[in-house]
C-alpha positions as CSV (number, residue, x, y, z in Angstrom):
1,X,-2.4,16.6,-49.7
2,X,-2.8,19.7,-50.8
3,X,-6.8,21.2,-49.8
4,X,-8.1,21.7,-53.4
5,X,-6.9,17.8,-54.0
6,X,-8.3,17.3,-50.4
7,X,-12.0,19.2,-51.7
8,X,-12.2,17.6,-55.0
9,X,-11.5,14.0,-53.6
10,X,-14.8,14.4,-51.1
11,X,-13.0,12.9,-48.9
12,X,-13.7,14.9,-45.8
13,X,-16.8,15.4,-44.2
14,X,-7.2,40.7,-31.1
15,X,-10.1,41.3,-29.8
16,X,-13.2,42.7,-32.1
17,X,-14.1,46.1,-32.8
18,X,-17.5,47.3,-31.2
19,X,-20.7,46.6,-33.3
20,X,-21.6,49.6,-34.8
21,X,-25.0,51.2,-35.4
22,X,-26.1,49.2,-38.4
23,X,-25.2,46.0,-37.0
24,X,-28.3,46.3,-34.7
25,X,-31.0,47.0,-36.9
26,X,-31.3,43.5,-37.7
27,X,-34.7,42.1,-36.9
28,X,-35.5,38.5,-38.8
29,X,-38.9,38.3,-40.2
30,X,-40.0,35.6,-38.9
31,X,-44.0,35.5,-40.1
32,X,-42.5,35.3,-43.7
33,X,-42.6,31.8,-45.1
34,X,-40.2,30.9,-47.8
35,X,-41.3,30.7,-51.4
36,X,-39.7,27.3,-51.6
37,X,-39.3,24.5,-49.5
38,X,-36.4,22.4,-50.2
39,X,-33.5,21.1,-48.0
40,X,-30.1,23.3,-49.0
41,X,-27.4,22.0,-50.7
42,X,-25.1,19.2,-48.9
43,X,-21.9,19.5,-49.2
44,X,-18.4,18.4,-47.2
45,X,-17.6,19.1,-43.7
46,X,-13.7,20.3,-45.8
47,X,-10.9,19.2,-43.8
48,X,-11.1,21.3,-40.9
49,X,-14.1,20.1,-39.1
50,X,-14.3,21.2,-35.2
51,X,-12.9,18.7,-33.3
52,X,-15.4,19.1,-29.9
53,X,-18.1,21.2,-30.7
54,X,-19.8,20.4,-27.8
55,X,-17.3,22.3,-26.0
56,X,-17.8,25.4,-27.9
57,X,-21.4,26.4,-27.0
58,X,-20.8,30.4,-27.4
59,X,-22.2,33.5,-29.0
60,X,-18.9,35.3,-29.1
61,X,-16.8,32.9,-31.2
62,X,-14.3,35.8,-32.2
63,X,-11.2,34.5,-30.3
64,X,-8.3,36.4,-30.0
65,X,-9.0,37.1,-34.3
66,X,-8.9,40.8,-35.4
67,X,-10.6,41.5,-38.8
68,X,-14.2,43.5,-39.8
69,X,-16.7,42.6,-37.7
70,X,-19.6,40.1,-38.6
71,X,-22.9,39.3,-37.0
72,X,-23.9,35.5,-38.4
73,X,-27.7,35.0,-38.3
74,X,-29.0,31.6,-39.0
75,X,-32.7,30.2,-39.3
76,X,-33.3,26.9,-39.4
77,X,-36.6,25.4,-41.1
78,X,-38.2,21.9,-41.4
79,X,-39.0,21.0,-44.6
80,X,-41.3,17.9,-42.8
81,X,-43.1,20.6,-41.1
82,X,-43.9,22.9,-44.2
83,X,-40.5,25.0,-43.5
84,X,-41.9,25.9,-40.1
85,X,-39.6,27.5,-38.0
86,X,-37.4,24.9,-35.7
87,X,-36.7,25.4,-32.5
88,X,-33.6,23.3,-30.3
89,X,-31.9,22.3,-33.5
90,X,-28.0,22.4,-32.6
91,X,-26.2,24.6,-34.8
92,X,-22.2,24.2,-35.5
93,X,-20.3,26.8,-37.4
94,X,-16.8,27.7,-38.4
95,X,-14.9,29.2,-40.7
96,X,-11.7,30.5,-41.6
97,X,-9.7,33.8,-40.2
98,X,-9.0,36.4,-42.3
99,X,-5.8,35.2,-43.6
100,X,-7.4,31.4,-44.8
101,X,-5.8,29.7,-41.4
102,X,-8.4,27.6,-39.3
103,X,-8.3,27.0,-35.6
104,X,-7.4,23.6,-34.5
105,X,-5.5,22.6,-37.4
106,X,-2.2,23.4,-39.2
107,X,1.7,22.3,-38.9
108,X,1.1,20.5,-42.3
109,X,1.1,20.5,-46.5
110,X,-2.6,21.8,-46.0
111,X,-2.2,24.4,-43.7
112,X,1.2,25.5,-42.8
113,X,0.5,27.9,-40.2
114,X,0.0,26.0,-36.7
115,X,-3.2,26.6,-35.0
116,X,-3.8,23.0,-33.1
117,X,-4.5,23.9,-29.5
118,X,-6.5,27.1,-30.3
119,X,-10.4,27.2,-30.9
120,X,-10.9,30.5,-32.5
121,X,-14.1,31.6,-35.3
122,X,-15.6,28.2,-34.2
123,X,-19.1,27.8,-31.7
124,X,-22.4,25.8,-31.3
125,X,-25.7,27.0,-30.6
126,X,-29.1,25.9,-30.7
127,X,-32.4,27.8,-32.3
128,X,-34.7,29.5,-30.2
129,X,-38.6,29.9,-30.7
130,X,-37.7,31.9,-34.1
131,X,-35.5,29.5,-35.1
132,X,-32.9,31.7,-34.8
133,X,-29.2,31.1,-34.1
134,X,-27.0,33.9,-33.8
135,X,-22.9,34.3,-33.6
136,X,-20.6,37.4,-33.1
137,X,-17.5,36.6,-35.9
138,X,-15.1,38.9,-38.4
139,X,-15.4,38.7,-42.0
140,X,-14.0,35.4,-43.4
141,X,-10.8,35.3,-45.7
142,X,-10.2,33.4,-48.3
143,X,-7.1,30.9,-49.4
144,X,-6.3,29.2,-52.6
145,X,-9.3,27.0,-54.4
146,X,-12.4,28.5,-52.0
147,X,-14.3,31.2,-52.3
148,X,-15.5,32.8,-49.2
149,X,-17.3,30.5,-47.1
150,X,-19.0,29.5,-43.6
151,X,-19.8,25.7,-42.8
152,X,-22.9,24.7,-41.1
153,X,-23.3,21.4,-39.6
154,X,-27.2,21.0,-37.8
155,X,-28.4,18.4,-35.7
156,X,-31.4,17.1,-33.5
157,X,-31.7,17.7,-30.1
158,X,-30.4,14.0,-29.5
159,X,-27.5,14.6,-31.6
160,X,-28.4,13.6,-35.1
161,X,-27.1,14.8,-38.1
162,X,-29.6,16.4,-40.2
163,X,-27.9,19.0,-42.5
164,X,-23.9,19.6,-43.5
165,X,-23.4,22.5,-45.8
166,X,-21.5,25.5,-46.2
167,X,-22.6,29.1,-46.9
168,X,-21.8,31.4,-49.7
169,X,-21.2,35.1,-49.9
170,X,-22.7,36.9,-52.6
171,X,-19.6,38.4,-55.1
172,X,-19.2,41.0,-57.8
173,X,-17.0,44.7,-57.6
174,X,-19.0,46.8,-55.1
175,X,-20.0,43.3,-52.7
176,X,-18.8,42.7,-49.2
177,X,-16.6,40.3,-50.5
178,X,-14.7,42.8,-52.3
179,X,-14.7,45.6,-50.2
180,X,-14.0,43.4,-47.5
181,X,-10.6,42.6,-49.1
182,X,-9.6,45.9,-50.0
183,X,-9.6,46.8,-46.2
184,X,-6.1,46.3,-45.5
185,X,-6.3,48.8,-42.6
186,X,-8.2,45.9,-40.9
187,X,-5.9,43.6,-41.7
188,X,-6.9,42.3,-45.2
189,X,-4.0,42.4,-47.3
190,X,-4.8,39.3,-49.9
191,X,-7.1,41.7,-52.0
192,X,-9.0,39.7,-54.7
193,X,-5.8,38.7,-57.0
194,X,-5.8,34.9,-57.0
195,X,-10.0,35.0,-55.6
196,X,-11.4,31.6,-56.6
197,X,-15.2,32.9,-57.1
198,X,-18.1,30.7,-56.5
199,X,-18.4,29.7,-60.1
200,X,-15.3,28.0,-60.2
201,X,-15.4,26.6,-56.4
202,X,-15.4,23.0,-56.6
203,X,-16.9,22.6,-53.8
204,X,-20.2,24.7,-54.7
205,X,-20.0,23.2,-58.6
206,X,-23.5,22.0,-57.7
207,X,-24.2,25.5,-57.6
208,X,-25.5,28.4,-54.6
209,X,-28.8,29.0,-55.1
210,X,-29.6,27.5,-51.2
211,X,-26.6,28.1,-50.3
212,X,-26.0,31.6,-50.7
213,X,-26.8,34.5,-47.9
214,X,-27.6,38.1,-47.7
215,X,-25.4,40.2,-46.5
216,X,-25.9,44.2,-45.5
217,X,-23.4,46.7,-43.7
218,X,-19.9,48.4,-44.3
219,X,-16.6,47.8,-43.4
220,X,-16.7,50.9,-40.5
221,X,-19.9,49.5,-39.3
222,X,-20.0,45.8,-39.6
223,X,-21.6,43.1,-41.7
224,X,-24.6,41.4,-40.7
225,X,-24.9,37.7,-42.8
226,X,-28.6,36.3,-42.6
227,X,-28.9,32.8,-44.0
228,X,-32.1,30.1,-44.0
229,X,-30.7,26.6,-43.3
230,X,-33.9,23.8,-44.7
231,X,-33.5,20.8,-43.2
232,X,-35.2,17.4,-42.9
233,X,-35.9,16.2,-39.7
234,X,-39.0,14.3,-37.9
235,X,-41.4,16.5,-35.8
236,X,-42.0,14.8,-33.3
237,X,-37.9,14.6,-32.4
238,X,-36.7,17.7,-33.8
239,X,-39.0,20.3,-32.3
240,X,-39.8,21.3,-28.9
241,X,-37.8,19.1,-26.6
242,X,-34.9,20.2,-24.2
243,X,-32.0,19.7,-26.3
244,X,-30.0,16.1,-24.1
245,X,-26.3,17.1,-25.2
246,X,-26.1,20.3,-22.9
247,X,-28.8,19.6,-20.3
248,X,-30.6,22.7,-20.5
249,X,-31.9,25.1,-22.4
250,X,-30.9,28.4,-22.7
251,X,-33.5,30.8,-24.0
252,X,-33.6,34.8,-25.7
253,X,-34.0,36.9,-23.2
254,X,-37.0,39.6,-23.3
255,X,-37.4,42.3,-24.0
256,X,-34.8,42.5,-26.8
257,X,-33.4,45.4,-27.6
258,X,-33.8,46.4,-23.6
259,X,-33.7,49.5,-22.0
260,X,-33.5,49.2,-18.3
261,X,-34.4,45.3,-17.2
262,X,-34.6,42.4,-19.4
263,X,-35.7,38.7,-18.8
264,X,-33.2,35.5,-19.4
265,X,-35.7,32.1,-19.6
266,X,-33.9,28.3,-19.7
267,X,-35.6,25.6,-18.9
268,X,-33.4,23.1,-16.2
269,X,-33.9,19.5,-16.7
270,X,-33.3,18.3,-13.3
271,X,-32.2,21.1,-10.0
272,X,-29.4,22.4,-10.8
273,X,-26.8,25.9,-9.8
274,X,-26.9,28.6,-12.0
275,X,-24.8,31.4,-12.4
276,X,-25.1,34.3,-15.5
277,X,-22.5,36.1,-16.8
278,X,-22.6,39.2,-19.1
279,X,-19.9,39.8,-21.6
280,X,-19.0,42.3,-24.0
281,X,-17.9,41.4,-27.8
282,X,-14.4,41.8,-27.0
283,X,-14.7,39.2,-24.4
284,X,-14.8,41.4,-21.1
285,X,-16.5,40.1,-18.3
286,X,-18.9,43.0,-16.9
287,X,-21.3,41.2,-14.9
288,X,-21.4,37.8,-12.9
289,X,-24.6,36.8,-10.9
290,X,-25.4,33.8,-8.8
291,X,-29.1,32.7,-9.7
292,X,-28.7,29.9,-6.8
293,X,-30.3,26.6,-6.7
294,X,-32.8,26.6,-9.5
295,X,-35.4,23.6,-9.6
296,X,-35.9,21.8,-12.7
297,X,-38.7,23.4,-15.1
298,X,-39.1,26.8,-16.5
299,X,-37.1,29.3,-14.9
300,X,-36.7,33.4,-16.0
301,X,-33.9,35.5,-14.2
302,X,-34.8,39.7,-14.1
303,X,-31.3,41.5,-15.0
304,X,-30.9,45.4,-14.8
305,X,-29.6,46.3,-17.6
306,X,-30.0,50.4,-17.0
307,X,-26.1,50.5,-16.4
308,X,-24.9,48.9,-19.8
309,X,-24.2,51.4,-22.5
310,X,-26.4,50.7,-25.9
311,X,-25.0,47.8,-28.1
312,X,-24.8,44.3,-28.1
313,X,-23.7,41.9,-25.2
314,X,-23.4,38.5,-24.3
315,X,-25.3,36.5,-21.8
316,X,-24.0,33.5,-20.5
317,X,-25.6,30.7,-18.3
318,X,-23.7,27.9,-16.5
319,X,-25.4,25.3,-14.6
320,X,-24.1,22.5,-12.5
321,X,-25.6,19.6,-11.5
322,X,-25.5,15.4,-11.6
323,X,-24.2,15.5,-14.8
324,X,-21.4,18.1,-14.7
325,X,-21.5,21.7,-15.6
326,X,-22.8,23.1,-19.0
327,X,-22.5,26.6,-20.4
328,X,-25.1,28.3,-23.2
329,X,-24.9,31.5,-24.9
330,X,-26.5,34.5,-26.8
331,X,-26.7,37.9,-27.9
332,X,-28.8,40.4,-26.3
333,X,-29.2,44.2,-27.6
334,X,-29.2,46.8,-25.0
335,X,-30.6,50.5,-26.5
């Protein structure tokens, strides 16, 4: 089955380059409530969903891709709460490499290229006080029948589905879309012969207009991609609890951007060991720390960051306790 016949059907639910400047003037604005209030368009999961998404709680969801790189920024509102911001909603994302080949998949009609026991341009998250999920990525590609796209899958805390869709990429001759693909010096070579655009995307024949994000940067200094994801969920389970799929909750750490020291809060359900680990976008380790024995309740970790040079990291806790070991994620910004 070929994927257009697969899309129209509905049948189916080496290393990056450093961030540059303009990829960390991003600040979401957060006090601003949306002129509408409406959940976003659903739409099909494609045929590539992620197989264990619990497994792929990161920031850094890059892989061993090369491409332009691409900061994702998703906030997630409740329509049942007047689009207030929601916090410990789990976010799942993925999308395509640059060439149209998905991790996890191939070897078949649908996807010749064989990519079954990698996980790359794939990861899960889950909103902090601003609502505010964040990944480090490359620019999408495209294949034949799709226009550029990401797909979003959002649940509750307790694991239910509350909001499959995909997002869109704003098009036209001087977008990022198009300059995107002219960047064959990053690896690009498709260009925009043989583009399916949005209007003709089966899959968005409903049309974009809560689907489609904003998009600022440049191919030398990165794309950053904000999107608001509306979704439907009850108040009193989908706000404010510690989210029971990874046993803890992993916090932004403050200050952020940080100079010298910065603060990483999680919240532990039961006493557990904790270690931190700092990473750079390429994946590097720079930094491990044992945190010890932590009891269960609030906790905040001080981290000197005075040594890091400026740009954006990933911190990474792991806890271990009765119930195994779980692993959270995010960005921090170090000036």
């Amino acid at each position: 089955m070929e994927r257009k016949e697969f899309l129209k059907s509905g049948l189916g639910f080496l290393g990056m380059a450093l961030i540059g400047p303009s990829l960390l003037s991003f600040k979401p604005d957060d006090d601003q409530k949306p002129a509408t209030c409406a959940i976003n368009n659903q739409e099909t999961a494609g045929p590539f969903p992620t197989i264990t998404p619990s497994s792929l709680v990161m920031a850094n969801i890059v892989g061993d891709r090369t491409g332009v790189p691409l900061i994702i920024n998703i906030t997630v509102r409740n329509v049942n709460d007047s689009c207030n911001l929601m916090q410990n909603a789990i976010v799942d994302i993925w999308h395509c490499d640059k060439d149209g080949n998905y991790s996890e998949y191939g070897g078949t009609a649908m996807q010749s290229t064989n990519y079954t026991s990698v996980h790359f341009l794939r990861g899960r998250q889950t909103s902090d006080a601003n609502g505010l999920v964040s990944y480090a990525s490359i620019f999408p590609g495209w294949y034949t029948s799709r226009a550029t796209h990401i797909h979003v899958h959002i649940y509750t805390s307790t694991g239910i589905s509350l909001l499959i869709t995909q997002i869109a990429f704003p098009e036209g001759s001087s977008s990022a879309v198009a300059t995107v693909n002219a960047a064959t010096s990053y690896g690009y070579t498709k260009g925009m012969a043989g583009y399916t655009y949005n209007a003709s995307d089966n899959v968005f024949s409903d049309g974009t207009s809560s689907e489609m994000s904003t998009i600022t940067g440049s191919v030398s200094g990165g794309y950053v991609l904000n999107f608001d994801a509306y979704v439907s969920a009850s108040v009193a389970t989908g706000i404010g609890t510690v989210s029971a799929v990874s046993q803890f909750q992993l916090r932004q750490n403050y200050p952020n951007p940080a100079t010298s020291t910065t603060t990483i809060p999680f919240v532990l359900r039961e006493p557990s060991q904790a270690t931190v680990t700092i990473t750079d976008l390429q994946g590097r380790k720079i930094r491990t720390l044992d945190a010890g024995t932590r009891s269960s309740g609030d906790q905040a970790l001080d981290l000197d960051v005075s040594d890091l040079h400026p740009g954006r990291y990933v911190y990474s806790v792991e806890i271990t306790n009765s119930n195994g070991t779980h692993r959270q994620s995010k960005i921090m910004l170090r000036n």
